[in-house]
C-alpha positions in Angstrom: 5.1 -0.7 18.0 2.4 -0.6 15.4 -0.9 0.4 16.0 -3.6 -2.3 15.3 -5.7 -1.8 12.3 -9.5 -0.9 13.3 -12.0 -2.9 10.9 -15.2 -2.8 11.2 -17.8 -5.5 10.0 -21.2 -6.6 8.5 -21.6 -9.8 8.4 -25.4 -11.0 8.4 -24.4 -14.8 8.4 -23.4 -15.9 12.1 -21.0 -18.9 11.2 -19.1 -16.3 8.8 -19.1 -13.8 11.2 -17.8 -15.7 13.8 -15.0 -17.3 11.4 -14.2 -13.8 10.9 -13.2 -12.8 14.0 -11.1 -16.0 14.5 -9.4 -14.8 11.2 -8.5 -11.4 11.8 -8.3 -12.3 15.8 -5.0 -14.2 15.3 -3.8 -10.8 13.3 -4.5 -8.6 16.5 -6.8 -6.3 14.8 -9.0 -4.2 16.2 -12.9 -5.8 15.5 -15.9 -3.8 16.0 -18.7 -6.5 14.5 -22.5 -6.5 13.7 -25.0 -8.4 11.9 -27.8 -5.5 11.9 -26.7 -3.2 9.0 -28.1 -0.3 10.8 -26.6 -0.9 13.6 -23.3 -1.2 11.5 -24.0 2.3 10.1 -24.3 3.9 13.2 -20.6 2.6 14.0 -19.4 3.7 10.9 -20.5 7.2 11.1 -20.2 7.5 14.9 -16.1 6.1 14.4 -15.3 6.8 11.0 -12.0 8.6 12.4 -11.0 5.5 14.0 -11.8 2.9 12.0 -8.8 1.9 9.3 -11.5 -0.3 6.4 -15.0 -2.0 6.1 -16.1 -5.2 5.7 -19.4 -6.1 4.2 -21.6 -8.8 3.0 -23.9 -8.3 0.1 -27.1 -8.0 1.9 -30.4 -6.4 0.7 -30.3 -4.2 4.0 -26.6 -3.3 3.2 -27.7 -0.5 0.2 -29.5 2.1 1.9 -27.0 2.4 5.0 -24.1 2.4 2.2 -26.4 5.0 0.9 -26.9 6.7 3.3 -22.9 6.5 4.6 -22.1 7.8 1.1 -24.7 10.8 1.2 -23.0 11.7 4.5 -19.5 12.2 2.6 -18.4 8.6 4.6 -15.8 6.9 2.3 -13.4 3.9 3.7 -11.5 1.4 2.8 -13.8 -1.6 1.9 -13.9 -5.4 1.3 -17.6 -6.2 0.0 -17.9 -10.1 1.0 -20.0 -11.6 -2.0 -21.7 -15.2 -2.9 -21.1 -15.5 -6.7 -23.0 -18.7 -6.1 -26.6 -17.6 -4.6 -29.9 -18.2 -6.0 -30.7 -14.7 -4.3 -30.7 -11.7 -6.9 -28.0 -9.5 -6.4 -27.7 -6.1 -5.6 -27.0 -4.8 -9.1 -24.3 -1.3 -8.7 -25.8 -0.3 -12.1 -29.1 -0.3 -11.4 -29.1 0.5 -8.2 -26.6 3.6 -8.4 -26.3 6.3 -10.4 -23.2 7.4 -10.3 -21.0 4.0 -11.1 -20.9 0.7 -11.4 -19.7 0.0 -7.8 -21.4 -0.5 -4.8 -19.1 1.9 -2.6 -16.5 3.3 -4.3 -14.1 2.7 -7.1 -11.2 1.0 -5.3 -13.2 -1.5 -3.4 -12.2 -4.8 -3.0 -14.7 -7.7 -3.6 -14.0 -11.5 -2.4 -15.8 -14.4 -2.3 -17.4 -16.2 0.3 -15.5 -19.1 -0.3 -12.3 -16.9 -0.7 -12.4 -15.6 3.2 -9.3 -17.0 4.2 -7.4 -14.9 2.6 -9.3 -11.4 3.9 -6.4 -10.7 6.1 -4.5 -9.7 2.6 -7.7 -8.4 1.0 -7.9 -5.9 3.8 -4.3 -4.8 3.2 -5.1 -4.6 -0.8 -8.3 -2.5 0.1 -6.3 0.2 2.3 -3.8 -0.2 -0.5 -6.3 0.8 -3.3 -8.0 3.4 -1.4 -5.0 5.5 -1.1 -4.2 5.3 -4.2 -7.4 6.2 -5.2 -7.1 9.5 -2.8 -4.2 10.4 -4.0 -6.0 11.1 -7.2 -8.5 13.3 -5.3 -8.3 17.0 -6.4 -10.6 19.6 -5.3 -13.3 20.0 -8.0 -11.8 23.4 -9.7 -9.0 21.0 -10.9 -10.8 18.5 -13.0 -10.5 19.1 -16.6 -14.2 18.1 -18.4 -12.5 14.6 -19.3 -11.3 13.5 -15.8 -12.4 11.3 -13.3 -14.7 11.1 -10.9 -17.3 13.0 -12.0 -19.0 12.7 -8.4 -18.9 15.6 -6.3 -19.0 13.7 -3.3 -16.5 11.2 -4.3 -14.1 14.6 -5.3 -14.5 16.3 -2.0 -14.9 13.8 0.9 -11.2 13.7 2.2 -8.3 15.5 1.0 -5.0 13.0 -0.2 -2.9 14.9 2.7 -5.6 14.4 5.9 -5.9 10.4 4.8 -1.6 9.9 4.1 -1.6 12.0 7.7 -4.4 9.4 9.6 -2.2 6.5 8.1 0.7 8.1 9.2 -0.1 8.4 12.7 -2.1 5.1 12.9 0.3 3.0 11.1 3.5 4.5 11.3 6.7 2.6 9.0 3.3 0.1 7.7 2.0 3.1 6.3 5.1 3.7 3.7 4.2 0.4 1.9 0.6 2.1 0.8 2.8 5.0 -0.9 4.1 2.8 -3.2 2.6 2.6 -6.8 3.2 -0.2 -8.3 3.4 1.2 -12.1 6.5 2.2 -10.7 8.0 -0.8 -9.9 10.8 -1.8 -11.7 9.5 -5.1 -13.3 6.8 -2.4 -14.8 8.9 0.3 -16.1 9.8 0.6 -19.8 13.0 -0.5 -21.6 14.3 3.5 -21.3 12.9 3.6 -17.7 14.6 1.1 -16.3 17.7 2.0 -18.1 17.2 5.7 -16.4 16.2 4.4 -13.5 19.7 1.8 -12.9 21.5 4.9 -14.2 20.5 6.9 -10.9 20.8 3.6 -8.4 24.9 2.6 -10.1 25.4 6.8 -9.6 24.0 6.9 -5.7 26.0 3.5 -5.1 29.0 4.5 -7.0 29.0 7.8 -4.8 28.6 6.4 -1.6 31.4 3.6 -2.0 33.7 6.8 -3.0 32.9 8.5 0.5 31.9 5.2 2.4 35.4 5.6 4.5 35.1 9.4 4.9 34.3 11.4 7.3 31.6 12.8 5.8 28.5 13.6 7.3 26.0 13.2 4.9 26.6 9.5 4.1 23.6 8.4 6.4 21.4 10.8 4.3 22.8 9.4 1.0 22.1 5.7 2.1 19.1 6.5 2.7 18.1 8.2 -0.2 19.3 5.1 -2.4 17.7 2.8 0.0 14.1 4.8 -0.8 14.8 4.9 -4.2 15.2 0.7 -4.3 12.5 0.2 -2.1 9.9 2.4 -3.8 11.3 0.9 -7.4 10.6 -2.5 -5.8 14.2 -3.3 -6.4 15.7 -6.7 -5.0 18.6 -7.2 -2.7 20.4 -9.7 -5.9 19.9 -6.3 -8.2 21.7 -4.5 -5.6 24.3 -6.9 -5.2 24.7 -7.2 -9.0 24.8 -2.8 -8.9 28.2 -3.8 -6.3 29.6 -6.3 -8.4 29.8 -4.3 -11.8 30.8 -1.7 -9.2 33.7 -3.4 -8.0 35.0 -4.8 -11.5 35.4 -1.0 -12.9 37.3 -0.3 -9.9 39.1 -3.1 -10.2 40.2 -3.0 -13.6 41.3 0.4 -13.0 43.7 -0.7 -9.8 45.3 -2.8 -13.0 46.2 -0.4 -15.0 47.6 1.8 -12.0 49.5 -1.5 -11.0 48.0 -1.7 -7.5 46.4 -4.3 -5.4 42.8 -5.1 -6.1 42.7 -6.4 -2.2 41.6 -3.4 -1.3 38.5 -3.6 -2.8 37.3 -6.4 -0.1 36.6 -4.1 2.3 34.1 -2.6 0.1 32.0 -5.6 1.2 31.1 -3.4 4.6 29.1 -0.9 2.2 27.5 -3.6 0.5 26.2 -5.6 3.6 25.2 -1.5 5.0 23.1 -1.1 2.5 21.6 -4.1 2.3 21.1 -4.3 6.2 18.8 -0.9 5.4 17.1 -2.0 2.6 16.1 -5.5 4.3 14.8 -3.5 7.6 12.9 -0.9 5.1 11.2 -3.6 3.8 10.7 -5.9 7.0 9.2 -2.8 8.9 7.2 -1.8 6.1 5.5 -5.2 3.8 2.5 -6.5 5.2 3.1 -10.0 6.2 0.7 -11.3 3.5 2.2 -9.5 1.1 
């Protein structure tokens, strides 16, 4: 069973922090709330361990304990809760920071007040983002003069391996869906890439169906293997299906010249609804229900 997700919040308006917590308390989450930003500080530094991403409304007391978070080497996921709307000057990431034009970090999220229905999915885009944005994360020795970030703090706060093994343990299956990169999807790939890439899928398929009625011991590990590769390409159960079916018509145009029975290529349809079955669960287990 998946452990809930920890989220931690400012919220200085009491209507939107109560409609808040009936949000994210129908998703089972784990809430700790405050309207004092100091007070929501002290959580954050006290339980930065346990707690999974942030929210936060723009507040004029929000900048020096996100200051003061930051100078600490603090870094979380984050949803920054904003009013694009209010007559109230806003706090301005440019002049205000120094080192970007963010108010956190690079891969926060920021949503609207008027948008905070939908912060269940914003949260999961935030932890999303943020490991992306770790797994970028080199100690400073490996930054070339050109690379980003620049910021020291930002370089050394939490190594990509001690965040993927937190997730890990705290999300378990979730946790593969933040792996995934989307410039690798299929729908994103190049021409060549794609053609490379549905090269390696019709090879893995074509060499399971081959040893699919064998007694061989390393079919499990193969499914698998071609299952990861579809669900990390973002590959579709009809792409699969259509991998079978071009599958099946080699073979059987082959069984026609060797005058045999193509009749033996329905029972082929057991590998088919195998893999399937395994790449429906990966994705069942692992997709966010907003997603």
């Amino acid at each position: 069973m998946l452990t809930r997700l920890c989220i931690c919040n400012f919220v200085c308006n009491p209507e939107l922090s109560q409609s808040l917590k009936a949000i994210l308390g129908k998703d089972d989450y784990h809430i700790y709330s405050f309207e004092s930003a100091e007070e929501f500080g002290e959580c954050v530094a006290k339980r930065q361990q346990e707690i999974d991403c942030l929210i936060c409304q723009v507040d004029r007391h929000l900048l020096p304990v996100i200051n003061g978070l930051y100078e600490q080497g603090i870094l979380l996921p984050v949803v920054i809760l904003f009013n694009s709307s209010s007559t109230e000057e806003p706090i301005n990431p440019e002049t205000t920071h120094q080192r970007a034009t963010y108010l956190f970090h690079p891969a926060e999220i920021h949503l609207e007040l008027h948008q905070v229905g939908e912060i269940s999915l914003q949260i999961t885009r935030a932890i999303a983002q943020f490991v992306d944005f770790a797994s970028h994360l080199h100690p400073p020795q490996a930054f070339g003069k050109n690379q980003l970030p620049e910021d020291e703090k930002i370089r050394n706060f939490l190594m990509p391996h001690e965040l993927s093994a937190k997730l890990k343990a705290r999300l378990g299956y979730l946790g593969v869906y933040y792996k995934r990169n989307s410039q690798q999807f299929w729908r994103n790939l190049s021409n060549k890439e794609q053609q490379k890439l549905l090269t390696q899928l019709q090879a893995e398929y074509r060499h399971i169906v081959l040893q699919y009625f064998a007694e061989v011991e390393m079919l499990n590990q193969d499914i698998d293997s071609l299952v990861n590769l579809a669900f990390f390409a973002d590959i579709s159960v009809p792409q699969i299906v259509e991998i079978h079916m071009e599958l099946m018509d080699e073979f059987a145009n082959q069984l026609k010249l060797e005058g045999r029975s193509e009749e033996v290529l329905l029972d082929y349809r057991l590998t088919l609804i195998d893999i399937i079955a395994h790449l429906c669960e990966m994705y069942r287990r692992s997709v966010p229900r907003e997603v």
